[in-house]
VEXNU-358216 format. One record per residue (C-alpha): z negated, y negated, x negated; residue in one letter; chain; residue number from 1. Coordinates in steps of 0.001 Angstrom, whole numbers, plus 500000, padded with zeros to 6 digits. Layout:
VEXNU-358216
<rec <Z, Y, X>, "A", "A", NUM>
...
This chain:
VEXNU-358216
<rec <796660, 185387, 510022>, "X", "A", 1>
<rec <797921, 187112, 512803>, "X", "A", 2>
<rec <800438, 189326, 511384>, "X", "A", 3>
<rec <804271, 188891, 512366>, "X", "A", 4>
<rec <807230, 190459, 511799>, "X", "A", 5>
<rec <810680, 188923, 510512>, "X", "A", 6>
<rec <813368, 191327, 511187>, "X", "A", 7>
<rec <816993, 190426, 510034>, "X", "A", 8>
<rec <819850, 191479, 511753>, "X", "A", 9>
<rec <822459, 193078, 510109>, "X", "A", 10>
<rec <825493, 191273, 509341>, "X", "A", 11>
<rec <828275, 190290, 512205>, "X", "A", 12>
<rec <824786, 191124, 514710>, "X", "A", 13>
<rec <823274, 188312, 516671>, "X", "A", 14>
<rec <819465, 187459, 514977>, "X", "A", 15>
<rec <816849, 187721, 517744>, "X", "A", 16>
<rec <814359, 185347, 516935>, "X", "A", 17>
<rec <810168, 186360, 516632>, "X", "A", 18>
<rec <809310, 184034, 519133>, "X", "A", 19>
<rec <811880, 185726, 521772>, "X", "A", 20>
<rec <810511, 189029, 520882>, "X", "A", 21>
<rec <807088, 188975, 520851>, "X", "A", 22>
<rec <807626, 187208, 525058>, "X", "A", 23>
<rec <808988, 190819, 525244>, "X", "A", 24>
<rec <806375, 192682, 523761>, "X", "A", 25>
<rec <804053, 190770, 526138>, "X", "A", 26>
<rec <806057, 191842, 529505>, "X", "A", 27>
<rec <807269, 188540, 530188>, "X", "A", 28>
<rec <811010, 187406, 531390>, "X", "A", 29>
<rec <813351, 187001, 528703>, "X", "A", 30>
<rec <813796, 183496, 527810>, "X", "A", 31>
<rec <817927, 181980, 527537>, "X", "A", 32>
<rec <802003, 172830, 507438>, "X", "A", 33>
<rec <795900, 168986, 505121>, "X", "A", 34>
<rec <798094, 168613, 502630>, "X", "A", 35>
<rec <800969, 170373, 500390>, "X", "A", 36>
<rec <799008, 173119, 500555>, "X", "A", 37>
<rec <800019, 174278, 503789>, "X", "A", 38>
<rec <803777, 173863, 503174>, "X", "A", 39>
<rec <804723, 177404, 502156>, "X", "A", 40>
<rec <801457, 179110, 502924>, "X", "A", 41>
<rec <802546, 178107, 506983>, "X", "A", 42>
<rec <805756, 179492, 507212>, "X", "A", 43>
<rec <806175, 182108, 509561>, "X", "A", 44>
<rec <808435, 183605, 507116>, "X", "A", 45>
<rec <806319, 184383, 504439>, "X", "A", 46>
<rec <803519, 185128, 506637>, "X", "A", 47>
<rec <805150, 187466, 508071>, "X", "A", 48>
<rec <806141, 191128, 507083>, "X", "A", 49>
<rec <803953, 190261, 504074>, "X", "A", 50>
<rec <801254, 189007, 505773>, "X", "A", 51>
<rec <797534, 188867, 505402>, "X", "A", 52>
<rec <797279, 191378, 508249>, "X", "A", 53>
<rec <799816, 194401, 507104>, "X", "A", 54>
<rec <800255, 194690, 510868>, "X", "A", 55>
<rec <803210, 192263, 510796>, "X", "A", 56>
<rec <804925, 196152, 510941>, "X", "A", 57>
<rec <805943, 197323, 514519>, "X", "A", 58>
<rec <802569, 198603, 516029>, "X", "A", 59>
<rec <803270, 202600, 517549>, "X", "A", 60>
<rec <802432, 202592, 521200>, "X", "A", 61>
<rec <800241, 205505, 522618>, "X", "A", 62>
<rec <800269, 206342, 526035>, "X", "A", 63>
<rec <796588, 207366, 527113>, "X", "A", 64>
<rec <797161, 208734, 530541>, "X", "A", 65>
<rec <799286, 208036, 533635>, "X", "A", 66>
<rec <798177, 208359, 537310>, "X", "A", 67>
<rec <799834, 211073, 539073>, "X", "A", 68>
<rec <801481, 210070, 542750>, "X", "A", 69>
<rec <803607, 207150, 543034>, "X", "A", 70>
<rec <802477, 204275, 541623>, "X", "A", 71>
<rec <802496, 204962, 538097>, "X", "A", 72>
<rec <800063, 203700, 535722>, "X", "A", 73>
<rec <799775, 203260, 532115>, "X", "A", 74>
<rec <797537, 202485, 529488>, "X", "A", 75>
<rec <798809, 201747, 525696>, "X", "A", 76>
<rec <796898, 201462, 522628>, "X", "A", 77>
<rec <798306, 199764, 519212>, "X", "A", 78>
<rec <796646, 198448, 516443>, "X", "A", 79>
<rec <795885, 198031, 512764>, "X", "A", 80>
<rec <792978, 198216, 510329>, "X", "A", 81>
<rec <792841, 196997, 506791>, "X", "A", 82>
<rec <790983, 196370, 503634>, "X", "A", 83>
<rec <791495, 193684, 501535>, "X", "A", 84>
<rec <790668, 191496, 498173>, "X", "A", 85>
<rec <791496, 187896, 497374>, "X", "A", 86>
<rec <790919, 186475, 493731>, "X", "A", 87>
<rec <791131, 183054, 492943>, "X", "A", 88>
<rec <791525, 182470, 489100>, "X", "A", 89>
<rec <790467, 179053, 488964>, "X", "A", 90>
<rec <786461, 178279, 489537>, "X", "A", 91>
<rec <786390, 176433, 493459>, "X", "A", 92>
<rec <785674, 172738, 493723>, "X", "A", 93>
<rec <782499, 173562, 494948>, "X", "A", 94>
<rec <779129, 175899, 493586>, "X", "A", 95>
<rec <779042, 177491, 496448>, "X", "A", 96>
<rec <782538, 178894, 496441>, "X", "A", 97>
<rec <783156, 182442, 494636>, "X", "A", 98>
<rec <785901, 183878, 493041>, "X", "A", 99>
<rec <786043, 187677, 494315>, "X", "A", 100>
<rec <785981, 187830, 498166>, "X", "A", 101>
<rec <786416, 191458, 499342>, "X", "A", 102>
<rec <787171, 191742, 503605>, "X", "A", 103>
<rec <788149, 193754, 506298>, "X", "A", 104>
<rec <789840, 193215, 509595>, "X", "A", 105>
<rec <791465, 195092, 512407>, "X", "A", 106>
<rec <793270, 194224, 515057>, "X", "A", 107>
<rec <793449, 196136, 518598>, "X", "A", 108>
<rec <795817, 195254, 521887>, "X", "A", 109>
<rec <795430, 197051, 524828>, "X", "A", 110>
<rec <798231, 197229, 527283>, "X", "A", 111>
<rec <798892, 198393, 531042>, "X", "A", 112>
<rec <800652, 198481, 534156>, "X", "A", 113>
<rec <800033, 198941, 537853>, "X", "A", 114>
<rec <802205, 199376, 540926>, "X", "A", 115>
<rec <805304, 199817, 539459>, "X", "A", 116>
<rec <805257, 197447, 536473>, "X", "A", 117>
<rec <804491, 194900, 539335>, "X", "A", 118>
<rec <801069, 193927, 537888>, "X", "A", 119>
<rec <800698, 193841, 533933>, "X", "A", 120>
<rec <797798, 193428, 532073>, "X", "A", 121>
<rec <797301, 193020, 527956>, "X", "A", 122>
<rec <793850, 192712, 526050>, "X", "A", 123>
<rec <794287, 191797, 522282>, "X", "A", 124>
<rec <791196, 191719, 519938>, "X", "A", 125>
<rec <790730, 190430, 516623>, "X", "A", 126>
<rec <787875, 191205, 513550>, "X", "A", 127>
<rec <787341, 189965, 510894>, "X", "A", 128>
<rec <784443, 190472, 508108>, "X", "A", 129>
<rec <784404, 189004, 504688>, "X", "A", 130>
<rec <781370, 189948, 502360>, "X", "A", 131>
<rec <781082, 186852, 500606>, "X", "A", 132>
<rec <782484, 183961, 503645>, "X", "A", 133>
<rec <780254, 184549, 507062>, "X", "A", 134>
<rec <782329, 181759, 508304>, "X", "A", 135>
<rec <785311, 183615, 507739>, "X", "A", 136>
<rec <783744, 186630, 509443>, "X", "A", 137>
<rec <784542, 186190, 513477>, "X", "A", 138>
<rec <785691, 188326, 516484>, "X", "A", 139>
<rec <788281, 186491, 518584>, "X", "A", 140>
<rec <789953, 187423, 522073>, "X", "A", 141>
<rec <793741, 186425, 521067>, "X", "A", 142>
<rec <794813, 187417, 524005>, "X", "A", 143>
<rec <793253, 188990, 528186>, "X", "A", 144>
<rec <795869, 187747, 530375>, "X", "A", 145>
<rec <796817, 189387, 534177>, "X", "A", 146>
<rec <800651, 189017, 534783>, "X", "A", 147>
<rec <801921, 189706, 538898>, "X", "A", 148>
<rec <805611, 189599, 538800>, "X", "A", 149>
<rec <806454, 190280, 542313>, "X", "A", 150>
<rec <810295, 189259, 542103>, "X", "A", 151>
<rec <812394, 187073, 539846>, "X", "A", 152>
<rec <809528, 184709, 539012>, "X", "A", 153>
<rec <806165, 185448, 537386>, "X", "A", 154>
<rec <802098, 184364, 537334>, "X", "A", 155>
<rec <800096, 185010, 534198>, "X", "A", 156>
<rec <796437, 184211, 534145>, "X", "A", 157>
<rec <793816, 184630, 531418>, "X", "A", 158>
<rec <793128, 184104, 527682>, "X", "A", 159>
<rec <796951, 183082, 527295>, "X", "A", 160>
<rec <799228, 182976, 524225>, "X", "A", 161>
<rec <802290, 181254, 523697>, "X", "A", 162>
<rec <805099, 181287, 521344>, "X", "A", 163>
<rec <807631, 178018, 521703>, "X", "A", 164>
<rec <810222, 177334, 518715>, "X", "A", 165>
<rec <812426, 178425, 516120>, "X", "A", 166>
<rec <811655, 177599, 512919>, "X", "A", 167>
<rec <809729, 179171, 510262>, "X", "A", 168>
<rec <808585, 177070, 507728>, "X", "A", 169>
<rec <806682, 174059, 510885>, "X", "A", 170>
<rec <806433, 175133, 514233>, "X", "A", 171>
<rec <806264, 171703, 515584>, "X", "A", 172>
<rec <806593, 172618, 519578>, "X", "A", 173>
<rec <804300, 175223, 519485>, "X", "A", 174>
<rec <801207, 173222, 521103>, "X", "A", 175>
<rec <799459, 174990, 523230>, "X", "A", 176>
<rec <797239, 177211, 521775>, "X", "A", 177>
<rec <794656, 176164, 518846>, "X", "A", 178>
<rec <795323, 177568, 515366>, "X", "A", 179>
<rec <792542, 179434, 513749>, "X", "A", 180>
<rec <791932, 178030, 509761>, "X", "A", 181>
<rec <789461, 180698, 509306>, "X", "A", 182>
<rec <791802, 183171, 508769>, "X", "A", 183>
<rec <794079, 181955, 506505>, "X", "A", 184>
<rec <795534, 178869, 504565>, "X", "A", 185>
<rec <798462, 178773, 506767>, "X", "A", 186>
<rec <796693, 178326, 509934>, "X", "A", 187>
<rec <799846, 180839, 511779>, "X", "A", 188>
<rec <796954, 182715, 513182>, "X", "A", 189>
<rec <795511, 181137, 516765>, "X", "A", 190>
<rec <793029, 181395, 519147>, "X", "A", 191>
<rec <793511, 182578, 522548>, "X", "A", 192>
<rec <794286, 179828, 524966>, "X", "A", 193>
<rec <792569, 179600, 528797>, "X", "A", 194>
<rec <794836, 179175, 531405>, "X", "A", 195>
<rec <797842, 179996, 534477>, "X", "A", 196>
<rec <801220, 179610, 533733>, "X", "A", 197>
<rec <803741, 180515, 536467>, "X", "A", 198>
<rec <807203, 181360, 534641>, "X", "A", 199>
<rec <810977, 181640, 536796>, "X", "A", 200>
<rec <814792, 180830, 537276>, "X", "A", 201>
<rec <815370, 177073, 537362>, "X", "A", 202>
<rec <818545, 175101, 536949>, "X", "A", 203>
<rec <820374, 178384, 535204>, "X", "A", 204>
<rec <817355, 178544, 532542>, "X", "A", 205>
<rec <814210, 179715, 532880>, "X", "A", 206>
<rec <811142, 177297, 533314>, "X", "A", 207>
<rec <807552, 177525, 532636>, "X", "A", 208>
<rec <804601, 175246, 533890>, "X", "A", 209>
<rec <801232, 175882, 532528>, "X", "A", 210>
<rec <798011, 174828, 533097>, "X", "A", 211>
<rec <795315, 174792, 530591>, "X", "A", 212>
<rec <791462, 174885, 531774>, "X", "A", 213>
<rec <789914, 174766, 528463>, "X", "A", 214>
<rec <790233, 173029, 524764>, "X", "A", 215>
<rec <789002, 175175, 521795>, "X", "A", 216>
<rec <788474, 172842, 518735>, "X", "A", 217>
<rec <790240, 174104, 515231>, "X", "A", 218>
<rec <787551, 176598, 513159>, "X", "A", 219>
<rec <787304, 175285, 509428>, "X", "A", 220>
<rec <787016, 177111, 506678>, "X", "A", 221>
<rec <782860, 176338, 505646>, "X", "A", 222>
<rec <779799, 177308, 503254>, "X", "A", 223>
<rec <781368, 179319, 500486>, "X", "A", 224>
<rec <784598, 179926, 502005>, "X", "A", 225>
<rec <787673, 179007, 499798>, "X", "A", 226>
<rec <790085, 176276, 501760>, "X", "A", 227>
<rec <787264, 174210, 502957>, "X", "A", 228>
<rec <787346, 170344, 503696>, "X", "A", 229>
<rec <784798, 168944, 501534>, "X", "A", 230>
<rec <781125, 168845, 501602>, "X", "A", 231>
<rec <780719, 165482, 503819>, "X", "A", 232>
<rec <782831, 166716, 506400>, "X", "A", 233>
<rec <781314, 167143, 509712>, "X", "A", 234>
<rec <782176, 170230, 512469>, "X", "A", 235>
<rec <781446, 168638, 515543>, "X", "A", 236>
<rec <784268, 167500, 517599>, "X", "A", 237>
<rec <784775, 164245, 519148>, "X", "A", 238>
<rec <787318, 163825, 521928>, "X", "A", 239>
<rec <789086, 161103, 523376>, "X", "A", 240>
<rec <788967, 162119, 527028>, "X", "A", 241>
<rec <785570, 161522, 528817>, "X", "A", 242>
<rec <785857, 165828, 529821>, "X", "A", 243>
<rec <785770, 166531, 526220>, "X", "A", 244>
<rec <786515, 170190, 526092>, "X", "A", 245>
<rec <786583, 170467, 530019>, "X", "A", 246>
<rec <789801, 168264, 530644>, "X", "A", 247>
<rec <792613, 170315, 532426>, "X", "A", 248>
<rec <796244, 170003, 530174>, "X", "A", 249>
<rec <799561, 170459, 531534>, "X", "A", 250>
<rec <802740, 171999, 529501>, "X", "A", 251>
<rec <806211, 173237, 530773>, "X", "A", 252>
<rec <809039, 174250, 529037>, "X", "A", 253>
<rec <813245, 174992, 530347>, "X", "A", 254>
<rec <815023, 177193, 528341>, "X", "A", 255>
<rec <818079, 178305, 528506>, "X", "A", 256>
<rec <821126, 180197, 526607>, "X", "A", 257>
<rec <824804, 179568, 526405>, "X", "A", 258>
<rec <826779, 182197, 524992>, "X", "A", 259>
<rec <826245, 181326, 520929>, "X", "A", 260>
<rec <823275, 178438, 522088>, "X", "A", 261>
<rec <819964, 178734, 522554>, "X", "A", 262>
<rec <818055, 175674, 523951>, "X", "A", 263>
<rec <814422, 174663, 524711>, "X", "A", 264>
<rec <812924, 171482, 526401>, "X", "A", 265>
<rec <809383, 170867, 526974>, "X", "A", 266>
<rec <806644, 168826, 527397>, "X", "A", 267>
<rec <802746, 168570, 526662>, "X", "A", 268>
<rec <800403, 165935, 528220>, "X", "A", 269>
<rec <796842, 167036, 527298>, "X", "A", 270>
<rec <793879, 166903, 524341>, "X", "A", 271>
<rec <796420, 167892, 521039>, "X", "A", 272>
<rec <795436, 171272, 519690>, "X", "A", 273>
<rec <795778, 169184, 515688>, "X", "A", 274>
<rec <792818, 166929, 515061>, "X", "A", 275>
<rec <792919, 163470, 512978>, "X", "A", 276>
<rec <790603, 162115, 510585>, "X", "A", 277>
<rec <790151, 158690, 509984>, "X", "A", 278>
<rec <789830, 157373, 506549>, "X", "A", 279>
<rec <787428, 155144, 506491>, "X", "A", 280>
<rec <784417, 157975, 507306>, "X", "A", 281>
<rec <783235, 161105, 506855>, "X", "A", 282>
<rec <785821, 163535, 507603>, "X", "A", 283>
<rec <785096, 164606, 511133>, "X", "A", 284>
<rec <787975, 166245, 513612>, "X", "A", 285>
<rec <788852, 163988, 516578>, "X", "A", 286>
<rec <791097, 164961, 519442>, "X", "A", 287>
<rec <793139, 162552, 521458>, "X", "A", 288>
<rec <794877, 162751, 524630>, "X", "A", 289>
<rec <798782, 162760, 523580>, "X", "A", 290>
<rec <802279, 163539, 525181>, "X", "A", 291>
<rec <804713, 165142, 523413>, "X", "A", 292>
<rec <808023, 165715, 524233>, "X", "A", 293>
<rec <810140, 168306, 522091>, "X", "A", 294>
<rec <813472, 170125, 521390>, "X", "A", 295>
<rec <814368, 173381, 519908>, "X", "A", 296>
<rec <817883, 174938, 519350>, "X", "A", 297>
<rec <819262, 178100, 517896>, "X", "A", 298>
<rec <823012, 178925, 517035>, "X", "A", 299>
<rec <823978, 182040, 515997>, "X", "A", 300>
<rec <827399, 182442, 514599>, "X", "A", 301>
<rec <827098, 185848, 513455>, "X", "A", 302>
<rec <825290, 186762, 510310>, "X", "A", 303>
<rec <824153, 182704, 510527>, "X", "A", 304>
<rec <821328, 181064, 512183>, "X", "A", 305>
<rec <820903, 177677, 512478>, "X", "A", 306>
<rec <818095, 175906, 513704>, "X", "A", 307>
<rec <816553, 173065, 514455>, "X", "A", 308>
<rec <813036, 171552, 516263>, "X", "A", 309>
<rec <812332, 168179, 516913>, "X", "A", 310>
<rec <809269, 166178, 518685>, "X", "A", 311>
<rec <808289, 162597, 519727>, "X", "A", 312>
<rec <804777, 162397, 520261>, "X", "A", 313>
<rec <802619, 159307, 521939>, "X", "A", 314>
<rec <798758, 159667, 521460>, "X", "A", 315>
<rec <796139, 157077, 520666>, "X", "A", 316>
<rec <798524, 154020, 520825>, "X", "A", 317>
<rec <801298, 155192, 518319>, "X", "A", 318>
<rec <804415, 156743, 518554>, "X", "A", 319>
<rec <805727, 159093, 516005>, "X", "A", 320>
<rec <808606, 161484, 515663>, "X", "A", 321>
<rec <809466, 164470, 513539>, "X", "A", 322>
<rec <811946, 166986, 512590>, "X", "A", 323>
<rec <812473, 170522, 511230>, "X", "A", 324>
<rec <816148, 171613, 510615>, "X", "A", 325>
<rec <817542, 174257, 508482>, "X", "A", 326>
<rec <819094, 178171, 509212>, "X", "A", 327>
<rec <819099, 181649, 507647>, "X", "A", 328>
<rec <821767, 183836, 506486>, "X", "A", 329>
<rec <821894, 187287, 506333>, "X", "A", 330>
<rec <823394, 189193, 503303>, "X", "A", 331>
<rec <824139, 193067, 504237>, "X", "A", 332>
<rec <824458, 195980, 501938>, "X", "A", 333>
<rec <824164, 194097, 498865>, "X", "A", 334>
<rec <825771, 195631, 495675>, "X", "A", 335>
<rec <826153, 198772, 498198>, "X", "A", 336>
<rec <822370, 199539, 497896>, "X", "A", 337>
<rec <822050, 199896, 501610>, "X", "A", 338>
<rec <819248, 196993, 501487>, "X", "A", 339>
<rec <819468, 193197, 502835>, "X", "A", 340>
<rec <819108, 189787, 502034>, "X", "A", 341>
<rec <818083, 187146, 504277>, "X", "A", 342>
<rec <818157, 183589, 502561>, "X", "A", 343>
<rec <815723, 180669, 504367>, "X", "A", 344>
<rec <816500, 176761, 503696>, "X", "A", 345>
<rec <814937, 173785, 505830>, "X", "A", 346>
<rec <813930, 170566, 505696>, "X", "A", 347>
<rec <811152, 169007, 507779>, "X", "A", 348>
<rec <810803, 165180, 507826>, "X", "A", 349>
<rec <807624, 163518, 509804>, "X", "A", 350>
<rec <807048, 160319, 510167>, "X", "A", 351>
<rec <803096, 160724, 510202>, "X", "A", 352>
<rec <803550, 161722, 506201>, "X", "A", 353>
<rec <800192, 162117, 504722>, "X", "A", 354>
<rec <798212, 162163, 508233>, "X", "A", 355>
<rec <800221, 165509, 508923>, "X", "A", 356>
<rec <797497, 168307, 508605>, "X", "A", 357>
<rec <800457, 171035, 507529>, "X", "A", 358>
<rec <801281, 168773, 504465>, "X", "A", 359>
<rec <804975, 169303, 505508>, "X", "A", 360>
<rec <806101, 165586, 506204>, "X", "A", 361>
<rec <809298, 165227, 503350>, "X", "A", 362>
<rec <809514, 168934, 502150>, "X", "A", 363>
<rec <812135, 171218, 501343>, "X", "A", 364>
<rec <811775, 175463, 502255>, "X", "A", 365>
<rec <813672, 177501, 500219>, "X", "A", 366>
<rec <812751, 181358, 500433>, "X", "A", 367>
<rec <814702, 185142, 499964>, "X", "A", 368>
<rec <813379, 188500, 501476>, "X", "A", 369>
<rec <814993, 191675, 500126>, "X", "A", 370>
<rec <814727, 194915, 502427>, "X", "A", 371>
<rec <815508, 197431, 501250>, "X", "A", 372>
<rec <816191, 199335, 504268>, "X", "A", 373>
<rec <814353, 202541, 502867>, "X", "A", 374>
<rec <812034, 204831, 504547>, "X", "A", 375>
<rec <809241, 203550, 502760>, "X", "A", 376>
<rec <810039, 200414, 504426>, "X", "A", 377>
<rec <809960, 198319, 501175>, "X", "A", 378>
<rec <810211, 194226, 501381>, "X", "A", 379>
<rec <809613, 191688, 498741>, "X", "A", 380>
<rec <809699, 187687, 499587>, "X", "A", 381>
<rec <809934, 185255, 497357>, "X", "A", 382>
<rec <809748, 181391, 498409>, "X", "A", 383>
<rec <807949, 178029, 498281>, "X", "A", 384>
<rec <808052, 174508, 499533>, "X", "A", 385>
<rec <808529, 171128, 497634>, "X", "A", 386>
<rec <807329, 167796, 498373>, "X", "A", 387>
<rec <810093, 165514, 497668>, "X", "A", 388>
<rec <808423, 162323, 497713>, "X", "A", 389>
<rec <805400, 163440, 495825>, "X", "A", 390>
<rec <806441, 166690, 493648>, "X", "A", 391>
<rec <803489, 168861, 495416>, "X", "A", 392>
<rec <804546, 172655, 495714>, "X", "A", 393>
<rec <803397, 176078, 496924>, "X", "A", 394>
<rec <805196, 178851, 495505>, "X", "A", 395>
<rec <804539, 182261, 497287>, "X", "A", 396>
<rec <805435, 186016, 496321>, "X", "A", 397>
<rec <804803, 189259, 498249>, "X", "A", 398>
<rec <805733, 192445, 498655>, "X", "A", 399>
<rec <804759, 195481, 500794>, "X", "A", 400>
<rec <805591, 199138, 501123>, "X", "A", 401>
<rec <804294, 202275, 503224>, "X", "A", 402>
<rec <803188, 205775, 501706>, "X", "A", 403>
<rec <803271, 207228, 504957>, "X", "A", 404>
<rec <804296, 207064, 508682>, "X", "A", 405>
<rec <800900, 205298, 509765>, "X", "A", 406>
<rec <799782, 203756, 505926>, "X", "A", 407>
<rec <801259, 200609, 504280>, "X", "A", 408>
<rec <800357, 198268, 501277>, "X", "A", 409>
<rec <800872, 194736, 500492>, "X", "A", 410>
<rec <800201, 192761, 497296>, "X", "A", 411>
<rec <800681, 188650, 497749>, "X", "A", 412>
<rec <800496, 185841, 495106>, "X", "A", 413>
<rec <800035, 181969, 496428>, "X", "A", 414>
<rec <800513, 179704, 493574>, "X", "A", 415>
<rec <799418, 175909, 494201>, "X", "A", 416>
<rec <800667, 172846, 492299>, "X", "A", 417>
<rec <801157, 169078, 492095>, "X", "A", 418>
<rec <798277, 168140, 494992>, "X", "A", 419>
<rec <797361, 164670, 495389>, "X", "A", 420>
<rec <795492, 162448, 497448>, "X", "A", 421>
<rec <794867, 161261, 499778>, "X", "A", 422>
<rec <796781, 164533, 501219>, "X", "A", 423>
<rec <794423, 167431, 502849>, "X", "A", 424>
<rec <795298, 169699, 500397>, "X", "A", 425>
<rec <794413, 167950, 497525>, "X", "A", 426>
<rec <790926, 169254, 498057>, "X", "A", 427>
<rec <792729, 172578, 497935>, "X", "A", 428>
<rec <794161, 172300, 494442>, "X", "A", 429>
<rec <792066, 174947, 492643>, "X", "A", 430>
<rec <792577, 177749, 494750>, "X", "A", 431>
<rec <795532, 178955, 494402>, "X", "A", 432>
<rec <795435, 183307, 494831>, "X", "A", 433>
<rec <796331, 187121, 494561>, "X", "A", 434>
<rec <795714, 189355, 497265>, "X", "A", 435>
<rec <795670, 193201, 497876>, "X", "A", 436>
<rec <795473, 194820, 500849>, "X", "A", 437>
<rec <795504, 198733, 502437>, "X", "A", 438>
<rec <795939, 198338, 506069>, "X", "A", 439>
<rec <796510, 201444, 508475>, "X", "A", 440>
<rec <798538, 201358, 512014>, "X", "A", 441>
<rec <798155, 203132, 514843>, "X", "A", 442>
C-alpha cells in the first residue's frame, strides 16, 4: 500500500485533509472497501501512519544540485526502503498458499523544477519483492507526470495520480486511477494513471478536466499469494467498450472553499477503474462504461471535522447510489501527557450491497490513534469496521515508532471475522495477519 500519512491538528487548528496535502506535495494549485474484508483493511486511516510501507512518515527532501545563472533548477530525492514479514495463523484456503511470507519494498520519487518553478516535473517508483508470492513481486511507475504552469492555470501530462475525497474509511469519488490488490488487502495503493489534465480558476473554485488515454485493469492477488479470488477465477479482462483498454475517459472536478466549507463536484464518464463479476460464471473481471456523478464536503469547526462523500453512478443499465458520512475529533494534550487523540466514526451505506468489491455497503468505522507527540514519533491505532446487516468485522491494531532520525518500525495486527457469502471476502476468511516491518527514509 502506498504509504500515507494522517496528521491531526491540534485542537482549536483547522485539520488539513491528506488528499489536500499530498496536491501540494505534487506542485499543484491548492484546491478550495470483495467483501467485509476490505472494510477496515481500506481505510485510509489505518493505512496510514501505520501502514504497510513505513513511509506513510514525511519523506526528507535532498537537494542534488542547482544550476547556477538565472533560471534555477532543482532536483530532489525522497524515499523509503523496508523489510518486512507477514504471518497468517490460520492454514490458507488453498495448498498453494503459505503461512510465512518474508518481502521487501522501496519506494523512490524524484522531483524537479525548471525556469523558475514554471515547468515541474515528478517521477515516483515503486518495488516490491516477496520471497514466497512472485505475483506480489512488481515494479510500478506511480507516478512521471510534466506540469507547465505558466500563470494562474496549469497542464499536467504523464503517468498521472489523483487524489479526490474526504473520507477515510471508502473513498467513493476517487475514480480515476486503478487500485493495485497486489499490494495489500486494502487496495489504497494504485497504479499510475495515463493522461492530461489542465487544472485553473473557474466560477470562484478551482476546476479540473482530465483526459485519460489508457485503462489499466485491477492486479489480483494469484498463485500462492494470500487474498486471492479463488482458483476458477480468470485474469483476463473483458470490457464493455469495443476500444477495450484503448478508449479515451473524461473526468473533471470544481472545488471550492467557503470560509469553514470545503466542497467538491465532479464527474466521470469512462471504463470504471472497479470491475464486476457476474454470478452465474467463473469469476472473471469485467469493465463497463459508467458515469458517475459525485459530492464531497468538509466542515471544520475547530478541533471537528465532518465529512461526507456521496455518488450516483449509471453503468450497464442500472443506477445506483451511495454514501459515506461521518467526522473526526481531535483530543489535545490528554491527561497533560503532551500526546493526542484523534477519534474516527462513519457510516457508509451502498445500495450495490454485496456486489460492492470494498465489502463496505451497511458498515459502521469506528477507530482511535494516540500520538504521542514524542521525538520518537510514537503512534498506535486501534479500529475496525462492522457489517450491520450481516455481523462481518475487521478489527485492526498498529503501532509504529522511530529509533533514529532516518529509521522507523511498525508492528500491525488484521484480525478477520464473521465472512459470508456470497460477499468477496468470504474467500478471505482464513487469513487474517501480523506484520513486522523495518523500513528506512531518506
Amino acid at each position: 500500500m502506498a504509504p500515507t500519512a494522517l496528521r491531526p491538528a491540534r485542537p482549536r487548528a483547522p485539520v488539513d485533509s491528506e488528499h489536500e496535502r499530498r496536491r501540494r506535495a505534487r506542485g499543484a494549485p491548492a484546491l478550495h472497501r470483495t467483501a467485509a474484508i476490505h472494510r477496515a483493511l481500506r481505510v485510509g486511516l489505518l493505512g496510514a501512519s501505520l501502514s504497510a510501507g513505513p513511509g506513510a512518515s514525511q519523506l526528507v527532501a535532498q537537494t542534488l544540485g542547482a544550476a547556477s545563472g538565472g533560471t534555477p533548477r532543482t532536483i530532489q530525492l525522497s524515499g523509503w526502503l523496508e523489510s518486512e514479514m507477514r504471518l497468517f495463523p490460520q492454514a490458507g484456503l488453498y495448498p498453494t498458499q503459505d503461512r510465512v511470507y518474508p518481502a521487501v519494498g522501496g519506494e523512490m520519487r524524484l522531483a524537479g523544477t525548471l525556469a523558475q518553478q514554471e515547468h515541474r516535473w515528478t517521477v515516483t517508483g515503486f518495488a516490491r519483492g516477496d520471497l514466497n508470492d512472485r505475483h506480489r513481486s512488481h515494479v510500478e511507475i506511480r507516478e512521471a507526470s510534466w506540469t507547465w504552469q505558466p500563470a494562474d492555470w496549469q497542464l499536467r501530462a504523464g503517468m498521472l495520480m489523483e487524489f479526490w475525497g474526504v473520507t477515510e474509511s471508502n473513498r467513493l469519488v476517487d475514480v480515476v486511477n486503478q487500485r493495485d490488490q497486489r499490494e495489500a488487502p486494502d487496495v489504497d495503493a494504485k497504479l499510475g494513471q495515463p493522461g492530461v489534465v489542465w487544472t485553473g480558476p473557474a466560477a470562484g473554485g478551482t476546476l479540473e478536466v482530465l483526459a485519460l488515454t489508457y485503462h489499466r485493469p485491477r492486479a489480483f492477488s494469484l498463485g500462492h499469494a494470500r487474498f486471492r479470488p479463488p482458483p476458477t477465477f480468470v485474469p483476463t479482462p473483458l470490457y464493455e467498450s469495443a476500444a477495450g483498454r484503448h478508449r479515451v475517459d473524461w473526468a473533471g472536478r470544481w472545488s471550492t472553499r467557503a470560509r469553514a466549507l470545503d466542497v467538491g463536484l465532479s464527474h466521470f464518464w469512462g471504463t470504471s477503474r472497479e470491475p464486476e463479476f457476474r454470478p452465474d460464471s467463473a469469476p472473471q473481471p469485467r469493465y463497463a462504461v459508467m458515469h458517475q456523478t459525485g459530492l464531497d464536503a468538509q466542515l471544520t469547526l475547530g478541533a471537528l471535522l465532518l465529512k461526507a462523500e456521496a455518488i450516483r453512478r449509471n453503468a450497464a443499465r442500472n443506477t445506483v447510489g451511495a454514501v459515506t458520512m461521518g467526522g473526526e475529533y481531535v483530543l489535545g494534550n490528554v491527561a497533560g501527557t503532551g500526546g493526542d487523540v484523534v477519534v474516527f466514526a462513519e457510516l457508509t451505506l451502498d445500495e450495490r450491497r454485496a456486489r460492492t468489491l470494498t465489502g463496505l455497503d451497511r458498515d459502521l468505522f469506528l477507530a482511535a490513534r494516540w500520538n504521542a507527540n514524542d521525538e520518537a514519533g510514537t503512534e498506535l491505532t486501534v479500529g475496525g469496521t462492522l457489517d450491520l446487516a450481516r455481523g462481518a468485522n475487521v478489527v485492526r491494531l498498529q503501532g509504529s515508532r522511530r529509533w533514529s532520525g532516518s529509521w522507523r518500525a511498525v508492528g500491525e495486527a488484521h484480525l478477520i471475522g464473521g465472512q459470508r457469502a456470497p460477499e468477496f471476502g468470504y474467500s478471505m476468511r482464513r487469513d487474517s495477519f501480523v506484520r513486522a516491518a523495518v523500513a528506512r527514509h531518506f
